[in-house]
PDB file of N, CA, C and O in Angstrom:
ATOM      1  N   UNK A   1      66.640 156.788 145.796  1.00  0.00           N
ATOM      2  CA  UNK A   1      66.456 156.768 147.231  1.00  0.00           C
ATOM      3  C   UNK A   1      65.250 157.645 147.577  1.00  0.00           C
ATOM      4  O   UNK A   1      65.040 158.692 146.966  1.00  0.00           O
ATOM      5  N   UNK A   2      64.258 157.096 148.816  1.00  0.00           N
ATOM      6  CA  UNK A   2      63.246 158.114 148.600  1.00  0.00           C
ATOM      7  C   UNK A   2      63.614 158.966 150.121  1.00  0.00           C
ATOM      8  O   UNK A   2      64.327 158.612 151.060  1.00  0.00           O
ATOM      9  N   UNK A   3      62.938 160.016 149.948  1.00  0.00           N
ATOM     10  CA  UNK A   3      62.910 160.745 150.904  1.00  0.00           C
ATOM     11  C   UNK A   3      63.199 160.752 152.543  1.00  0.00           C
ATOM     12  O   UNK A   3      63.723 161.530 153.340  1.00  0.00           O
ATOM     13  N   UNK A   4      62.417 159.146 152.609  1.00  0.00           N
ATOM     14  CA  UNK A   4      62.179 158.715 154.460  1.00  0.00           C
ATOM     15  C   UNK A   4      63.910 158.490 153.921  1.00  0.00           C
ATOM     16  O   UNK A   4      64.596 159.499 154.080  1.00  0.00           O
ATOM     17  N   UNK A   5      64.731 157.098 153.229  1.00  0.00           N
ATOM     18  CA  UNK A   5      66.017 157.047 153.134  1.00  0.00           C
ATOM     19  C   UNK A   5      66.544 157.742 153.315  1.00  0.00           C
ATOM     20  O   UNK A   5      67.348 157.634 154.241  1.00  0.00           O
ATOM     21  N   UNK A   6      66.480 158.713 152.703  1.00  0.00           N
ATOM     22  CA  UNK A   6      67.967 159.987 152.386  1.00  0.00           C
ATOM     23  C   UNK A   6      67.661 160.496 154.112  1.00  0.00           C
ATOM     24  O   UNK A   6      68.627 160.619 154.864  1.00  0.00           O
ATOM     25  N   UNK A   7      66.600 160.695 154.484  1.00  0.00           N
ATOM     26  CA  UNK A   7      66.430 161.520 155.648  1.00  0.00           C
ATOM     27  C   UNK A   7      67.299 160.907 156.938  1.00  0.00           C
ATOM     28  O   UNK A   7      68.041 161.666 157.562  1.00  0.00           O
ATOM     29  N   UNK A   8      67.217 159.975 157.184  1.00  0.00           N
ATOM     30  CA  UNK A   8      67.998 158.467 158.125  1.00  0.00           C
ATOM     31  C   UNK A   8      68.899 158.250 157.682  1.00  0.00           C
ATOM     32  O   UNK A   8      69.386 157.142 157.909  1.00  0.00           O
ATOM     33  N   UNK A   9      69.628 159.223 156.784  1.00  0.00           N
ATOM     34  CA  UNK A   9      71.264 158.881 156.392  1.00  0.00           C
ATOM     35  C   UNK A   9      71.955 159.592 157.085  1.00  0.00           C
ATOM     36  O   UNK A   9      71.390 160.685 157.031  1.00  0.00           O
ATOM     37  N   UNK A  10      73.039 159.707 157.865  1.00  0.00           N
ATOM     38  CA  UNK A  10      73.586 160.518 158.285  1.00  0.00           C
ATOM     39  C   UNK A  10      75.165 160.152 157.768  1.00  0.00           C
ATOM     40  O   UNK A  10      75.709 159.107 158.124  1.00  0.00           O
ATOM     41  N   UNK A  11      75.683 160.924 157.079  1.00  0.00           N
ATOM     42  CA  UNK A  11      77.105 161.135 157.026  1.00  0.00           C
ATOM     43  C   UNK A  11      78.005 161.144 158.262  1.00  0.00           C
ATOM     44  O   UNK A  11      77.900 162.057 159.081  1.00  0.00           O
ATOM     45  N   UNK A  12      79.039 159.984 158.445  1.00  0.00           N
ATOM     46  CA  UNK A  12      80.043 159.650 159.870  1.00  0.00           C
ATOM     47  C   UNK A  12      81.262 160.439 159.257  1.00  0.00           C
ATOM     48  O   UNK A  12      81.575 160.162 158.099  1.00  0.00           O
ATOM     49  N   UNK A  13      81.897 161.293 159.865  1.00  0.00           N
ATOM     50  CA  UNK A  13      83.084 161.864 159.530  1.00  0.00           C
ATOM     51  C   UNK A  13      83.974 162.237 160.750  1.00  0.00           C
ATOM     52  O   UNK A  13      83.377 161.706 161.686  1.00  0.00           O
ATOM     53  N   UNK A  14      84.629 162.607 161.051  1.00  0.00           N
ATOM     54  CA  UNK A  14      85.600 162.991 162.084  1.00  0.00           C
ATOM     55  C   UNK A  14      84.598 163.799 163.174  1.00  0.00           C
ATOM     56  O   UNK A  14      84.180 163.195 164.161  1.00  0.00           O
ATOM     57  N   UNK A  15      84.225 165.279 162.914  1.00  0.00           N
ATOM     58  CA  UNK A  15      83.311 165.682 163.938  1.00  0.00           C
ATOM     59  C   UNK A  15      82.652 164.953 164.146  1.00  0.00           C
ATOM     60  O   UNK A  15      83.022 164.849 165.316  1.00  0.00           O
ATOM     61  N   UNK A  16      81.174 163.563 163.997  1.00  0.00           N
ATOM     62  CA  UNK A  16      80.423 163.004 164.317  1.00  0.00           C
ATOM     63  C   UNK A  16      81.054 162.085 165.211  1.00  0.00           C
ATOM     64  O   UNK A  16      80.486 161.795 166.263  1.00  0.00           O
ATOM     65  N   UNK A  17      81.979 161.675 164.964  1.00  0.00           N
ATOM     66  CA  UNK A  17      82.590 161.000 165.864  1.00  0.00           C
ATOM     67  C   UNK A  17      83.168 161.485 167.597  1.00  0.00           C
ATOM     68  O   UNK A  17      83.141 161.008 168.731  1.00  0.00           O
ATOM     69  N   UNK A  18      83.741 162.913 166.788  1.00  0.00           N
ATOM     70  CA  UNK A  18      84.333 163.972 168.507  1.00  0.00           C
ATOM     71  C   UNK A  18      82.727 164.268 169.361  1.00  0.00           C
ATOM     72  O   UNK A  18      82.653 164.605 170.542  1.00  0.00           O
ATOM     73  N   UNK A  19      81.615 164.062 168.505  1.00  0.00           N
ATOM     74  CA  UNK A  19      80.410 164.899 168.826  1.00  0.00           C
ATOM     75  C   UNK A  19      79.811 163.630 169.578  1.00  0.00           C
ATOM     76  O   UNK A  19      78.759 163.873 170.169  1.00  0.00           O
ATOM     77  N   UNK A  20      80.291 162.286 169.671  1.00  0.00           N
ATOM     78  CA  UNK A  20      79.958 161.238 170.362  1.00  0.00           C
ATOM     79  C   UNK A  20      80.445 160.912 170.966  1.00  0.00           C
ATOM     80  O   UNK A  20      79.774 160.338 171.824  1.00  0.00           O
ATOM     81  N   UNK A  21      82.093 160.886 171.232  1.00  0.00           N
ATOM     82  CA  UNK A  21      82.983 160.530 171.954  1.00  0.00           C
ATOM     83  C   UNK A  21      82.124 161.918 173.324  1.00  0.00           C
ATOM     84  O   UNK A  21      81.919 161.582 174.490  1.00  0.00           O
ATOM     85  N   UNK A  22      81.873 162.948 172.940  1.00  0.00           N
ATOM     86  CA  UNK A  22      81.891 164.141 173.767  1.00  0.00           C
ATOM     87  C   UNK A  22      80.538 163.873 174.517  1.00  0.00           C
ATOM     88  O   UNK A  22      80.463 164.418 175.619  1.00  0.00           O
ATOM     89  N   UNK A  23      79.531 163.183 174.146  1.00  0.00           N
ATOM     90  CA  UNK A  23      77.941 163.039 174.514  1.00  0.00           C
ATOM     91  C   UNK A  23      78.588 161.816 175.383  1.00  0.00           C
ATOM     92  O   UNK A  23      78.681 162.041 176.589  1.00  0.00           O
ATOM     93  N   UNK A  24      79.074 160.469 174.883  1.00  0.00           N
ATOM     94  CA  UNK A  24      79.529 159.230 175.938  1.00  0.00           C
ATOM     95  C   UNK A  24      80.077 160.065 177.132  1.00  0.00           C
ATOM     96  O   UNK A  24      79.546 159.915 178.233  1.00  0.00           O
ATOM     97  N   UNK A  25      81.058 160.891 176.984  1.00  0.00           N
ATOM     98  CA  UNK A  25      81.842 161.592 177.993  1.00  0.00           C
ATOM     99  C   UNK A  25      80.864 162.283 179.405  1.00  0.00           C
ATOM    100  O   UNK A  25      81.053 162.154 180.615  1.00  0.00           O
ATOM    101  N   UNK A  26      79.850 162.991 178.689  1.00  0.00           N
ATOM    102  CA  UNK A  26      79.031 163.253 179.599  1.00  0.00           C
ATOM    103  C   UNK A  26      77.837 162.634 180.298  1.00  0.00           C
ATOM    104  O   UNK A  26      77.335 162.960 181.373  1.00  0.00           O
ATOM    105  N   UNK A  27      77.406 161.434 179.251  1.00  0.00           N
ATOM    106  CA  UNK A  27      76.777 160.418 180.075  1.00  0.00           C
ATOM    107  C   UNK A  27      77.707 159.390 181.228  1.00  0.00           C
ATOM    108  O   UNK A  27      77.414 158.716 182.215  1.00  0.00           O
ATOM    109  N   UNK A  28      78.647 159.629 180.664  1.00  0.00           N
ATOM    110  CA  UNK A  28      79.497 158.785 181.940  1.00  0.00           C
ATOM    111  C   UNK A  28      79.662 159.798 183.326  1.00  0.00           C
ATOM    112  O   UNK A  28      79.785 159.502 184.515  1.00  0.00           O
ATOM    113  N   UNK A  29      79.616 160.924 182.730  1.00  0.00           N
ATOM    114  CA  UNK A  29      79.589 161.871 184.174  1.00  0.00           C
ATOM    115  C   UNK A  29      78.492 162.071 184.726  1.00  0.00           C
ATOM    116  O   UNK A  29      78.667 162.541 185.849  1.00  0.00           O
ATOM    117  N   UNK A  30      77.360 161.927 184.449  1.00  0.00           N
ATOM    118  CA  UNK A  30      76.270 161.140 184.854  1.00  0.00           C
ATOM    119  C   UNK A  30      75.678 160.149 185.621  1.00  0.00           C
ATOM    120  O   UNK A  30      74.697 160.152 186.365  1.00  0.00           O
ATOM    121  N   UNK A  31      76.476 159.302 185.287  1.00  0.00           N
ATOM    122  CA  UNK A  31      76.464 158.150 186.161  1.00  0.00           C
ATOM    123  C   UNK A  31      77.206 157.967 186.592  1.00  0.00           C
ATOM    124  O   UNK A  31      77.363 156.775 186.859  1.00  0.00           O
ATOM    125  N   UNK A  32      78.495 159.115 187.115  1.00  0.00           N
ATOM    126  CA  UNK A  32      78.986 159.174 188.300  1.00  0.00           C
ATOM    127  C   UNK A  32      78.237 160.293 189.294  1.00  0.00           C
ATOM    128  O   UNK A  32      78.635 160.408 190.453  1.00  0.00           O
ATOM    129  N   UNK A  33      77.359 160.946 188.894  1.00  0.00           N
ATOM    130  CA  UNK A  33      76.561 161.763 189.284  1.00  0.00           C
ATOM    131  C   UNK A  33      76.789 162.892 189.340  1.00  0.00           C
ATOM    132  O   UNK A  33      76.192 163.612 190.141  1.00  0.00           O
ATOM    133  N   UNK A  34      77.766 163.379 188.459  1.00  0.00           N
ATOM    134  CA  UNK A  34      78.108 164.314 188.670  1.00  0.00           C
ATOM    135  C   UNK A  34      77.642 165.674 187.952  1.00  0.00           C
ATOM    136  O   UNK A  34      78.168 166.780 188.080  1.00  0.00           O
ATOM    137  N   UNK A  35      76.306 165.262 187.009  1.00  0.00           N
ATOM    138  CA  UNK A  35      75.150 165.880 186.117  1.00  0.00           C
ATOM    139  C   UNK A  35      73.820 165.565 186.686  1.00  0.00           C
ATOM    140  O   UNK A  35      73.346 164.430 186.725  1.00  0.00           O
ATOM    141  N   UNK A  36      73.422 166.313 186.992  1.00  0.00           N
ATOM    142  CA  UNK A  36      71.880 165.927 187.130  1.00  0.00           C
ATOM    143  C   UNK A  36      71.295 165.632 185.947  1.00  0.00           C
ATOM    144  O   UNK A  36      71.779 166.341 185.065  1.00  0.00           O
ATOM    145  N   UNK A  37      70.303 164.750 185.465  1.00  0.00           N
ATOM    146  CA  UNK A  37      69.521 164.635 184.565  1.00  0.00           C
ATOM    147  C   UNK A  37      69.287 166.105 183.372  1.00  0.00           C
ATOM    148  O   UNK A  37      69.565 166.213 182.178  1.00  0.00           O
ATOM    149  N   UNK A  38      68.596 167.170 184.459  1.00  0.00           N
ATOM    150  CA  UNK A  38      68.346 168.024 183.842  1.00  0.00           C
ATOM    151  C   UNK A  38      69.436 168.564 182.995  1.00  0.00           C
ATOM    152  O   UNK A  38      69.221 169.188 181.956  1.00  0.00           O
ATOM    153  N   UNK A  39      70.456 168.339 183.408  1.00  0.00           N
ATOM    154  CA  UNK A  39      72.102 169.059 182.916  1.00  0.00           C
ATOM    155  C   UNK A  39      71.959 168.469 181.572  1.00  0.00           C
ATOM    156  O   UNK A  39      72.024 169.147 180.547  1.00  0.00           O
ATOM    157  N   UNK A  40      71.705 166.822 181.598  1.00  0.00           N
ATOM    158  CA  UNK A  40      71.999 166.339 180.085  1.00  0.00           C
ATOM    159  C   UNK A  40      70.934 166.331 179.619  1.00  0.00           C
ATOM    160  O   UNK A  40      71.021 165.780 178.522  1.00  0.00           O
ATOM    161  N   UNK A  41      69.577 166.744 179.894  1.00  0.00           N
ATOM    162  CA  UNK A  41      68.544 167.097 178.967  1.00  0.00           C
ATOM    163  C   UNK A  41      68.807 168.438 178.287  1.00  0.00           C
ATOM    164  O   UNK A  41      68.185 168.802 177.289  1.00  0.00           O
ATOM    165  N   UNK A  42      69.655 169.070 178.812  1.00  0.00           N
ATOM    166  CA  UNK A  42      69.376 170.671 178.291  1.00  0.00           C
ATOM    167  C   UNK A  42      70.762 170.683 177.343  1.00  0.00           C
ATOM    168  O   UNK A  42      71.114 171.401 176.407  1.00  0.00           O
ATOM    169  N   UNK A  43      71.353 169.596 178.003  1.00  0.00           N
ATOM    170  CA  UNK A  43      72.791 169.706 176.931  1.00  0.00           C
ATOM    171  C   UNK A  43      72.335 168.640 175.584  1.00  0.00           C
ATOM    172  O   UNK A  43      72.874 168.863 174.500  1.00  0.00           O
ATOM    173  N   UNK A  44      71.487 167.665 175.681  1.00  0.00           N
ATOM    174  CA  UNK A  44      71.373 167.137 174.486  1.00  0.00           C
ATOM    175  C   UNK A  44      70.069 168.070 173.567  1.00  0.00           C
ATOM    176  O   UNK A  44      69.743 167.951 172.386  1.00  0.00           O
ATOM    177  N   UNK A  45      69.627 168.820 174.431  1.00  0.00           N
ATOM    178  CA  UNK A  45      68.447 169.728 173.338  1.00  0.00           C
ATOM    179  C   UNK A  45      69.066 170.645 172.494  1.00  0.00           C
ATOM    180  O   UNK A  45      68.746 170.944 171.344  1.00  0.00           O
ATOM    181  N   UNK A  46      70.439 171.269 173.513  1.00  0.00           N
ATOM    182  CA  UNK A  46      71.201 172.503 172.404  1.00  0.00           C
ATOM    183  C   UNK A  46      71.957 171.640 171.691  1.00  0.00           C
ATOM    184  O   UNK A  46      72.499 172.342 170.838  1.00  0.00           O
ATOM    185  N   UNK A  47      72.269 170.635 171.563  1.00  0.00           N
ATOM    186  CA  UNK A  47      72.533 169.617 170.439  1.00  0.00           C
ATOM    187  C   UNK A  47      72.354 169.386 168.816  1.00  0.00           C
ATOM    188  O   UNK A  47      72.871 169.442 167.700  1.00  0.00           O
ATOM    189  N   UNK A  48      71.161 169.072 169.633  1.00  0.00           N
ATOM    190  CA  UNK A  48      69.683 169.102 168.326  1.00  0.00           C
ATOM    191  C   UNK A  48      69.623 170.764 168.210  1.00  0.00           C
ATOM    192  O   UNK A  48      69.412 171.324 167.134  1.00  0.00           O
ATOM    193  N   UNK A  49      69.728 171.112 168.821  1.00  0.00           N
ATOM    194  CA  UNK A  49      69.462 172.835 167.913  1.00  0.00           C
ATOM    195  C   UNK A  49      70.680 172.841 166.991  1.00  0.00           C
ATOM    196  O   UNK A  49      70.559 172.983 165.774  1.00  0.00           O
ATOM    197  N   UNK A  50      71.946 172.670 167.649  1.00  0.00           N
ATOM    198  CA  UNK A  50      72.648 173.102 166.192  1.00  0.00           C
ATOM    199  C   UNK A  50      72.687 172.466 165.399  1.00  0.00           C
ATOM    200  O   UNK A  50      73.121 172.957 164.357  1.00  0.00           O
ATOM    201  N   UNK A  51      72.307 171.135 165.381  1.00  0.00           N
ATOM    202  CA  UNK A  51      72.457 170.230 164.309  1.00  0.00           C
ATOM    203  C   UNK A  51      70.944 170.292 163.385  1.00  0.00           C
ATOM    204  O   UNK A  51      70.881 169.685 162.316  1.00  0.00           O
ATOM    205  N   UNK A  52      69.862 171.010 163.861  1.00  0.00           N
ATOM    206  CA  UNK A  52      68.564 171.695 163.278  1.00  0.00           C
ATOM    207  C   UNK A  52      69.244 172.680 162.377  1.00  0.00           C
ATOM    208  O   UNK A  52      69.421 172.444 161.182  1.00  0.00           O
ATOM    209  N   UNK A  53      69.652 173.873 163.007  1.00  0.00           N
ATOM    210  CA  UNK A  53      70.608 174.744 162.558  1.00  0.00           C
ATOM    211  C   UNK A  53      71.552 174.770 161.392  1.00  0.00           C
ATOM    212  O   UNK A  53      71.562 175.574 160.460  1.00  0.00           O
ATOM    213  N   UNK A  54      72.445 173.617 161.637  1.00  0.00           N
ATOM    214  CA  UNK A  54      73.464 174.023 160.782  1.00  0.00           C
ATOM    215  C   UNK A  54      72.656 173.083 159.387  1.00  0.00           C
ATOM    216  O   UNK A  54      72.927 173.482 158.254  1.00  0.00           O
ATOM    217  N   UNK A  55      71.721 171.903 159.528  1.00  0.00           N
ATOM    218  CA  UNK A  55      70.975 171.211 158.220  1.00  0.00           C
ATOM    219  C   UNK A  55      69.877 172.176 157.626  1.00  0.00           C
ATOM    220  O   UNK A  55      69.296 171.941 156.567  1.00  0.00           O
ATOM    221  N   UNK A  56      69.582 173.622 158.655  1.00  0.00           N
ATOM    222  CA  UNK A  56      69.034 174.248 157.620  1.00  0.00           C
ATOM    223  C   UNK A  56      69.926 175.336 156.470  1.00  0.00           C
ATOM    224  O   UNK A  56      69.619 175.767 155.359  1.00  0.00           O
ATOM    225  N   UNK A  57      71.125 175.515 157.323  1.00  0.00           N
ATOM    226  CA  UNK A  57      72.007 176.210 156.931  1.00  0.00           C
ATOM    227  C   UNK A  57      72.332 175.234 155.740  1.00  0.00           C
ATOM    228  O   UNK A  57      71.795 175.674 154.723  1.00  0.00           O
ATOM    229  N   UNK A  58      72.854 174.348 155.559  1.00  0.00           N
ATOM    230  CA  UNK A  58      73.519 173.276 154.508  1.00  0.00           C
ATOM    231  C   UNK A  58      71.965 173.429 153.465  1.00  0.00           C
ATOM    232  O   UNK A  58      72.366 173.282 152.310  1.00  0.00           O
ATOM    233  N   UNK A  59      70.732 173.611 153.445  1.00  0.00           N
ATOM    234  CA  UNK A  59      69.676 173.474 152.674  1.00  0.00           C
ATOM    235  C   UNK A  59      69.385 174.613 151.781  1.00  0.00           C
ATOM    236  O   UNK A  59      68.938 174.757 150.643  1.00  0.00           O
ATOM    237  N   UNK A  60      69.776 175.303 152.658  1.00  0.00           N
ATOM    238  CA  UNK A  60      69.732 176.780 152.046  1.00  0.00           C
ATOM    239  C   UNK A  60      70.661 177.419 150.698  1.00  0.00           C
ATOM    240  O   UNK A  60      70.494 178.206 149.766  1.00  0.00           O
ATOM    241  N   UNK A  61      71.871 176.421 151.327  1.00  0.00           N
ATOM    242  CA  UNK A  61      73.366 176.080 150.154  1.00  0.00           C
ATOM    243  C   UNK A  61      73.749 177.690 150.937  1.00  0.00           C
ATOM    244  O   UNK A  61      74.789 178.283 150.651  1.00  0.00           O
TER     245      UNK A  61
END
């Protein structure tokens, strides 16, 4: 497998799943309006931070 592959793999397990059920959850509150845009830009950036985070943590072993 080369590199670009392995990189675009993501392992589905129980958290990935609560961690989507939980992102749908808040885009639906959204479009009841009850988030401003900015709310779910700043909530999907600390997102990506921990998930930056914890794949450098997992690299490190």
């Amino acid at each position: 497998m080369s590199l670009e592959e392995e990189t675009k793999t993501i392992e589905l397990d129980a958290s990935t799943f609560e961690k989507l059920a939980e992102l749908k959850g808040e885009m639906e509150r959204v479009e009841e309006g009850d988030l401003s845009f900015s709310a779910v830009v700043k909530y999907l950036l600390k997102q990506e931070y921990r998930y930056d985070l914890l794949s450098r943590m997992e690299e490190k072993g």
